[in-house]
ZAFI-709955 format. One record per residue (C-alpha): residue number from 1; x negated, y negated, z. Coordinates in Angstrom, 1 decimal. Layout:
BEGIN
+-------+--------+--------+--------+
! tivex !     xx !     yy !     zz !
+-------+--------+--------+--------+
!   NUM !      X !      Y !      Z !
...
+-------+--------+--------+--------+
! end
This chain:
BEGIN
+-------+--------+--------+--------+
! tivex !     xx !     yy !     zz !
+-------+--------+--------+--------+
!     1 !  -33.4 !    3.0 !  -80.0 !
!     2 !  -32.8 !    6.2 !  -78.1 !
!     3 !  -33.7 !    4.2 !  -75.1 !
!     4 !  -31.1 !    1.9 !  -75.8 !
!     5 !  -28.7 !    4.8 !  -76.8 !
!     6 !  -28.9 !    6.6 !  -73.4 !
!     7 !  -28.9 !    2.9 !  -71.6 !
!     8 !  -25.1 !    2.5 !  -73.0 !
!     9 !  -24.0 !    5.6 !  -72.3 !
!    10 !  -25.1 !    4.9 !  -68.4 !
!    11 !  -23.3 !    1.5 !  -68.4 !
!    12 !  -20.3 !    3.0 !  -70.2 !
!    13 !  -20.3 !    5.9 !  -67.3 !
!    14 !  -20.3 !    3.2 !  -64.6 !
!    15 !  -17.7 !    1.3 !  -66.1 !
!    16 !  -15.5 !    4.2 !  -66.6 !
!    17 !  -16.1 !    5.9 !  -63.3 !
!    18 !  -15.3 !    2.3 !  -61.4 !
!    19 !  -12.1 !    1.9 !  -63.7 !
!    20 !  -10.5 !    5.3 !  -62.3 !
!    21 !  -11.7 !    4.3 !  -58.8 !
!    22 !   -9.7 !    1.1 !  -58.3 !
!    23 !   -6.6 !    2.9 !  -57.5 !
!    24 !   -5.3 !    4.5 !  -53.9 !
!    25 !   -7.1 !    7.5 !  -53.1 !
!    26 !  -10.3 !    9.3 !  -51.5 !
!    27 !  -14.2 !    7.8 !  -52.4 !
!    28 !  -13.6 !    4.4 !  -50.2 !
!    29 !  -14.4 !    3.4 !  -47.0 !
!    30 !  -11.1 !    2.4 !  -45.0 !
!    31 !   -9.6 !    4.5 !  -42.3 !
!    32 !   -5.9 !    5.4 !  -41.3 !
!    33 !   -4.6 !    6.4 !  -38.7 !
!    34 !   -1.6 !    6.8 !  -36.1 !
!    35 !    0.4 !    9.3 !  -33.5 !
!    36 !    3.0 !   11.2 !  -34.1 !
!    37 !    6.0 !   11.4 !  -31.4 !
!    38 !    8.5 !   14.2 !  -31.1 !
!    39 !   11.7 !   13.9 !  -29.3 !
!    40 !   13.5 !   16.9 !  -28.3 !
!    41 !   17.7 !   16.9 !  -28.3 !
!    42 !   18.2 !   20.4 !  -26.5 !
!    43 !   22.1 !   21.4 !  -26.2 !
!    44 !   23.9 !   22.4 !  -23.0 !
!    45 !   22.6 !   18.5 !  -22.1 !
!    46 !   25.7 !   16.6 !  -21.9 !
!    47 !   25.0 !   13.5 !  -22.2 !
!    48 !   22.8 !   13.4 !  -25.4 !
!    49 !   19.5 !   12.6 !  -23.3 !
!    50 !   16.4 !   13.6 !  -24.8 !
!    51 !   12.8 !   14.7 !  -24.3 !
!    52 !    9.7 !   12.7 !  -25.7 !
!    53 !    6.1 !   14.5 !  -25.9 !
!    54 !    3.0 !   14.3 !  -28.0 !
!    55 !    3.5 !   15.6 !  -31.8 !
!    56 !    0.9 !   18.1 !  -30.9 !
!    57 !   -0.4 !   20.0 !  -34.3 !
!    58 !    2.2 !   18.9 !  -36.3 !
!    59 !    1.4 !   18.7 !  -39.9 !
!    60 !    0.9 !   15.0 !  -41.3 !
!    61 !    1.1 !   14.0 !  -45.0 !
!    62 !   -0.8 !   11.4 !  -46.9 !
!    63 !    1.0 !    9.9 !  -50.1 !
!    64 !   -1.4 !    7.7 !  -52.4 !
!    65 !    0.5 !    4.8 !  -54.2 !
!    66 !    3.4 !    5.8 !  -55.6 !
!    67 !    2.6 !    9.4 !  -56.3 !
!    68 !    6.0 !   11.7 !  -56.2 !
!    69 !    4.1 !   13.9 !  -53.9 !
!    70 !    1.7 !   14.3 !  -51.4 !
!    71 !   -2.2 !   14.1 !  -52.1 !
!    72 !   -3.2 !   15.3 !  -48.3 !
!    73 !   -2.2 !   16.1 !  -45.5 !
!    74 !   -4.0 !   16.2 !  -41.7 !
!    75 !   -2.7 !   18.4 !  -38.4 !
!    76 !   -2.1 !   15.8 !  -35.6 !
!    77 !   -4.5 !   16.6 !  -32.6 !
!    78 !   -3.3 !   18.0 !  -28.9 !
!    79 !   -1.8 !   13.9 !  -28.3 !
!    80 !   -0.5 !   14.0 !  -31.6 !
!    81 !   -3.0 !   11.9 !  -33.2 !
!    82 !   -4.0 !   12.0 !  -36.8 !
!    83 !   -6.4 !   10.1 !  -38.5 !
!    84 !   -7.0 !    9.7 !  -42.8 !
!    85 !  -10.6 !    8.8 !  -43.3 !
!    86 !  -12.5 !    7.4 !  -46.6 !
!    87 !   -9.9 !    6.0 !  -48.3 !
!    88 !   -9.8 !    3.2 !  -51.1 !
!    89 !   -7.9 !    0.0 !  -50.6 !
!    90 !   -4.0 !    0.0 !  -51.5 !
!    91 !   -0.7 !    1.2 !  -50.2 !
!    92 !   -0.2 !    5.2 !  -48.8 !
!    93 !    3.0 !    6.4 !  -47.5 !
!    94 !    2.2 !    8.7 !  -44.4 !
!    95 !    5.0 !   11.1 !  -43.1 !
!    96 !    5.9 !   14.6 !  -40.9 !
!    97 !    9.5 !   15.9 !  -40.6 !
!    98 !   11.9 !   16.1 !  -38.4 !
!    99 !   14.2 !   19.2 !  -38.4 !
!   100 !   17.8 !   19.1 !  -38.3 !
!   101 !   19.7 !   21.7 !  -36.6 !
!   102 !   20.8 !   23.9 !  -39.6 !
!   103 !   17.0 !   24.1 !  -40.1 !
!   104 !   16.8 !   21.4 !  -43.0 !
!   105 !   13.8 !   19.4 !  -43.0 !
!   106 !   14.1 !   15.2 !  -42.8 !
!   107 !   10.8 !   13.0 !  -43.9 !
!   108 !   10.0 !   10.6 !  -41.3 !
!   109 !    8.0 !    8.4 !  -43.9 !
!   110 !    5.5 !    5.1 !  -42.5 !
!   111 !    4.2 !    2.9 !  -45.8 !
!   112 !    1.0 !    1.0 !  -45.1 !
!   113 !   -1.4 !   -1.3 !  -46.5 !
!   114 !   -5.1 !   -0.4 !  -46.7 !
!   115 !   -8.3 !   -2.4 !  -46.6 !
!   116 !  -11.5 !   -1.9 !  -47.8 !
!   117 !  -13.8 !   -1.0 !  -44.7 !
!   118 !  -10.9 !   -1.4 !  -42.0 !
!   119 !   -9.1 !    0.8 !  -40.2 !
!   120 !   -5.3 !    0.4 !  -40.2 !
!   121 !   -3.2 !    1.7 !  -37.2 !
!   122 !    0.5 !    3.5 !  -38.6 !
!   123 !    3.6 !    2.4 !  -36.6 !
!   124 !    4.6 !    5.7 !  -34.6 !
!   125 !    5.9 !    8.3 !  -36.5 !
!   126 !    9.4 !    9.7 !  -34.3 !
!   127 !   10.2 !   13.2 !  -35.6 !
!   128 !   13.2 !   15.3 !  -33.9 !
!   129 !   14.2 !   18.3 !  -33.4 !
!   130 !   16.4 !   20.5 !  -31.5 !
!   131 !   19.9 !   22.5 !  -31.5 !
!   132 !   22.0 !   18.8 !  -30.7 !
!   133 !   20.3 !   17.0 !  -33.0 !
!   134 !   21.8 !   15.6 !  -36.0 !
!   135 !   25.3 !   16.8 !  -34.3 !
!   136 !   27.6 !   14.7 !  -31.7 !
!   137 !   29.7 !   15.4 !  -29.2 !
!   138 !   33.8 !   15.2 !  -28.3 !
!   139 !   34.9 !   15.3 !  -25.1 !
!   140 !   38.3 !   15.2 !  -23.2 !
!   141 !   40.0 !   16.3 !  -19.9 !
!   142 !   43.2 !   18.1 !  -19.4 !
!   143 !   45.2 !   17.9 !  -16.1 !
!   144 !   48.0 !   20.6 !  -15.1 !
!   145 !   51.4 !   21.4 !  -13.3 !
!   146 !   51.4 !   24.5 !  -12.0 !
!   147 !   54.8 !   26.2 !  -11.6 !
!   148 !   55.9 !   29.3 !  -10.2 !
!   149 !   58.5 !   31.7 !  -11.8 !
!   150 !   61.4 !   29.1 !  -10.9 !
!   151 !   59.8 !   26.9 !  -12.5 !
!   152 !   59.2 !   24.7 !   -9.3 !
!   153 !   55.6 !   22.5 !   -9.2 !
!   154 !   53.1 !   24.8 !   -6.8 !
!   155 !   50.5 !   22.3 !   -7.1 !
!   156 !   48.6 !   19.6 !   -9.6 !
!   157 !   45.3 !   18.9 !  -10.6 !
!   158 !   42.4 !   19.9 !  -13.0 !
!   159 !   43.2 !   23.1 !  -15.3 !
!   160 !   40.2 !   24.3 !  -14.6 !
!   161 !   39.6 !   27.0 !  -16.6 !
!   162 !   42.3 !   26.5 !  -18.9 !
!   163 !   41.0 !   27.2 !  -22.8 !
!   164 !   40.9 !   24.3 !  -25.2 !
!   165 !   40.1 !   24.8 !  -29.2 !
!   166 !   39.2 !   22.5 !  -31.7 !
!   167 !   39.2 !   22.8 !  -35.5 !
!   168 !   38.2 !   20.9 !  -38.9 !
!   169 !   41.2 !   18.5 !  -40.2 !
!   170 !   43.4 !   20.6 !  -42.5 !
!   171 !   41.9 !   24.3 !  -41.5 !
!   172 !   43.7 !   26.7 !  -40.6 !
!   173 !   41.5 !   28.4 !  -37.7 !
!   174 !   39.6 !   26.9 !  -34.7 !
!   175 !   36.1 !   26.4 !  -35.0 !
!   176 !   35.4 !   26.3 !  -31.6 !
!   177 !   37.0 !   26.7 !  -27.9 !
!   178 !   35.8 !   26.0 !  -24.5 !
!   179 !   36.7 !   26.5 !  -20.8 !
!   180 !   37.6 !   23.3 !  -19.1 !
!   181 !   35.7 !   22.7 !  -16.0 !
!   182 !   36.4 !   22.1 !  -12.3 !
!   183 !   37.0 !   18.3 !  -13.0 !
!   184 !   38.9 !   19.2 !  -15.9 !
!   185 !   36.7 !   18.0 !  -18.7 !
!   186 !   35.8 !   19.7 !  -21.7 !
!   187 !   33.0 !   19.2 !  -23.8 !
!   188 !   32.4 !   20.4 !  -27.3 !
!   189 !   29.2 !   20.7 !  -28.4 !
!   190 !   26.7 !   20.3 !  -32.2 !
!   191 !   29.9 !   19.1 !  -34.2 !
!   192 !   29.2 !   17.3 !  -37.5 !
!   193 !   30.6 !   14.2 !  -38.7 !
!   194 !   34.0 !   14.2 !  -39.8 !
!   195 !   38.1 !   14.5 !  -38.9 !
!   196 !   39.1 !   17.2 !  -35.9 !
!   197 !   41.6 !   18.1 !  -34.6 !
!   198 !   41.6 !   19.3 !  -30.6 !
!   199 !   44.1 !   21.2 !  -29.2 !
!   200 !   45.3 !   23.9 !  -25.6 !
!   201 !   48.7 !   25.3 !  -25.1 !
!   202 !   51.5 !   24.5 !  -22.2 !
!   203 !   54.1 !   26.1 !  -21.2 !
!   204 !   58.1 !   24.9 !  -21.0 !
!   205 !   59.5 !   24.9 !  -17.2 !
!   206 !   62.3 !   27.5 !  -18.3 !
!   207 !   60.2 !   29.5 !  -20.8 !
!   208 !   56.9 !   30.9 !  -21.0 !
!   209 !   56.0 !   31.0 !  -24.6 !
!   210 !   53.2 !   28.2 !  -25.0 !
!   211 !   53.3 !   25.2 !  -26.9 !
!   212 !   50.4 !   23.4 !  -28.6 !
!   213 !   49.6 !   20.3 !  -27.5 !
!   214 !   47.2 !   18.2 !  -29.3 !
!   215 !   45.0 !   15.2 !  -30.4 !
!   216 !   43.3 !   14.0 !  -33.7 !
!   217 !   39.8 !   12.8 !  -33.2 !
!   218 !   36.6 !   11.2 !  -36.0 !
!   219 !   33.1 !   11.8 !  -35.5 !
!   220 !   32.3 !    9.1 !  -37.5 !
!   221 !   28.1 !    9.6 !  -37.3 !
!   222 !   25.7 !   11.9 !  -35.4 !
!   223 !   24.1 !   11.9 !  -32.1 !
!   224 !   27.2 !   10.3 !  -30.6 !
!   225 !   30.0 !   10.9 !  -27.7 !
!   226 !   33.3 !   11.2 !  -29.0 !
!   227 !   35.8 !   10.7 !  -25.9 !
!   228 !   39.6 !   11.7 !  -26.3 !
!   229 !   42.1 !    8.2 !  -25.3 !
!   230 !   44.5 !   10.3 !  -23.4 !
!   231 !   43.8 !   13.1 !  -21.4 !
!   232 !   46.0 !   16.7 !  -21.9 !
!   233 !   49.0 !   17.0 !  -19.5 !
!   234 !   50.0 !   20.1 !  -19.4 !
!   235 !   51.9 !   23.0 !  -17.2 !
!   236 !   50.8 !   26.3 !  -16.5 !
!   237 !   52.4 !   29.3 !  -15.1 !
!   238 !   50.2 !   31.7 !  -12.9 !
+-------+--------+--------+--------+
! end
């Protein structure tokens, strides 16, 4: 009887453990595994172009199932691969971050199917980071008269140097300014999405007090190149 006793308990065990073992998570024998790419969005680049390298030791993190957070995590090697082993069939959700440029933190998240004794390769994971990224761009150019005291044209051409602000739609202050360059374009930099309003000053022929002159502009999404339609006409007075 006792034999029989302890013989039940056993099976019951086995059954047990093997019913909390059927689910995602460690104790299998399937592998995953992927790379990890980072792209690079430096500022003072003015066209938006980027840099790809190798995710090297970024930090990788294994979801099992559906759990609301994650079970493990892995640091990508010097190629930025990372590799999950001894896991038990099912689905896992496998992500790093990318960081915006305020410093927040943006899952890059790859769901995958598992198989028992297999090992299943992750679709790149592309994390970013970088002062530009997450922001856009707006550029314009501004041409000028220049007059002399009399008010007679000296010359036209770029305002190179002239100063240009912009400002959020509704505010009261710039947000920003910058120099416009030999060609005469401007460029302002890491702006969110949303309304703007871009401005510089000219002058009368007869008068020197300036006068604002000035375009509305969107920025409807991020990492985009927001040109002005018309370019700034305006006259200066050395």
């Amino acid at each position: 009887m006792k034999r029989l006793v302890i013989f039940l308990v056993a099976l019951l065990s086995v059954v047990f453990f093997s019913a909390c073992n059927t689910g995602e998570g460690s104790g299998g024998t399937a592998t995953l595994e992927g790379n990890v790419v980072k792209v690079l969005h430096p500022d003072d680049v003015y066209t938006l172009a980027t840099d790809t390298m190798p995710g090297a030791k970024e930090d990788v993190f294994l979801v099992y199932g559906k759990d609301g957070f994650y079970d493990d995590d892995v640091e990508a090697d010097m190629s930025g691969h990372y590799r999950f082993k001894y896991l038990r069939p099912g689905t896992y959700s496998v992500y790093a971050y990318s960081t915006l440029a305020t410093g927040e933190k943006v899952a890059v998240v790859q769901t995958v199917n598992v198989e028992r004794g297999k090992t299943t390769q992750v679709p790149d994971l592309y994390i970013h980071e970088g002062k530009a990224y997450g922001t856009s761009m707006v550029k314009g150019k501004v041409m000028a008269t220049y007059i002399d005291k009399d008010g007679n044209t000296i010359a036209t051409g770029p305002a190179y140097e002239h100063r240009v602000y912009i400002q959020h739609a509704g505010d009261c202050f710039p947000c920003g300014d910058e120099r416009v360059g030999m060609d005469g374009v401007f460029v302002f930099q890491k702006l969110t999405p949303g309304d703007y309003v871009v401005f510089t000053t000219s002058v009368f022929d007869e008068d020197e007090i300036p006068y604002l002159v000035q375009q509305s502009v969107s920025v409807e999404e991020p990492n985009v190149i927001v040109e002005l339609p018309e370019t700034f006409h305006v006259t200066i007075k050395p």
